[in-house]
C-alpha positions in Angstrom: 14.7 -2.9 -27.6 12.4 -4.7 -25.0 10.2 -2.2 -22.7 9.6 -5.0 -20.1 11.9 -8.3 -19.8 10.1 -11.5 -20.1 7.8 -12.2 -16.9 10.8 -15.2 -16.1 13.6 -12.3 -15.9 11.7 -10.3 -13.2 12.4 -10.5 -9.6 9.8 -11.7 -7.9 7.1 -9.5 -6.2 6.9 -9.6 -2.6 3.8 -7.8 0.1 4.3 -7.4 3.3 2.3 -5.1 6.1 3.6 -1.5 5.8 5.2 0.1 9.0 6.4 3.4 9.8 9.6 2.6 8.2 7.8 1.9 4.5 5.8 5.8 5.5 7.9 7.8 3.5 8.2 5.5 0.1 4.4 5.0 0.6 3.7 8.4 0.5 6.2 8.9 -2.7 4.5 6.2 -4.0 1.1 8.0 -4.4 2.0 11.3 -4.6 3.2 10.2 -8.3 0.5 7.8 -8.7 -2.4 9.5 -11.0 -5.0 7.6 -9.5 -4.6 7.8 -6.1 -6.8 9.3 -3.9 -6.5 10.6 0.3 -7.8 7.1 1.1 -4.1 5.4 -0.2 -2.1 8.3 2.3 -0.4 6.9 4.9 -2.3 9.1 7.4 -5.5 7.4 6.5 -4.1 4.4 8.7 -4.4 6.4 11.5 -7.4 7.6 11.3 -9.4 4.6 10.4 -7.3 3.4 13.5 -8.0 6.3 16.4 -11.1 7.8 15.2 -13.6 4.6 14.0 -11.1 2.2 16.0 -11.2 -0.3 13.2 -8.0 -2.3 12.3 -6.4 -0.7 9.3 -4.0 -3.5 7.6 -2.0 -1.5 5.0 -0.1 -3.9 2.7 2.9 -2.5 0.1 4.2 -5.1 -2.9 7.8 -4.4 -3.7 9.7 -5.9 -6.7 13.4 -5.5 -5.4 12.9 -2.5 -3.7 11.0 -0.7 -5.8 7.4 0.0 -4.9 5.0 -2.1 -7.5 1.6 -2.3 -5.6 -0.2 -0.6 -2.6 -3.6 -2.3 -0.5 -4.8 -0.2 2.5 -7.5 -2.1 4.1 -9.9 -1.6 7.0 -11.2 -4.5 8.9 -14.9 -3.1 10.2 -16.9 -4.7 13.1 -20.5 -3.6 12.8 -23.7 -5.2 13.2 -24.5 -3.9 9.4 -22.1 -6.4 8.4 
């Protein structure tokens, strides 16, 4: 028996920006994840969002339409940086 098919078997992987409509899987997603932390909730968009007004950029990788990867991102404008 083969745990994982040959990497030419699998169905591509495909990322696209999360929405509202990819909230709930996201959060299934790393409520089962061992390593996940608050940062990967969903509702950490929002707040990075309305309370530091940065531009959150959350991105979700699917394989078929199973969730495979999770990115949430901040874009900060300081003058630190």
């Amino acid at each position: 028996m083969i745990a994982d098919p040959p990497v030419r078997l699998r169905a591509p992987v495909t990322v696209h920006a999360a929405t509202d409509a990819d909230r709930a899987d996201w959060e299934r997603f790393v409520h089962g994840h061992p390593r996940a932390t608050f940062f990967h909730r969903f509702e950490w968009r929002k707040l990075i969002s309305e309370q530091w007004h940065h531009d959150a950029h959350f991105l979700i990788a699917r394989r078929r339409d199973a969730i495979v990867g999770l990115l949430p991102l901040a874009l900060m404008r300081t003058r630190m940086f």
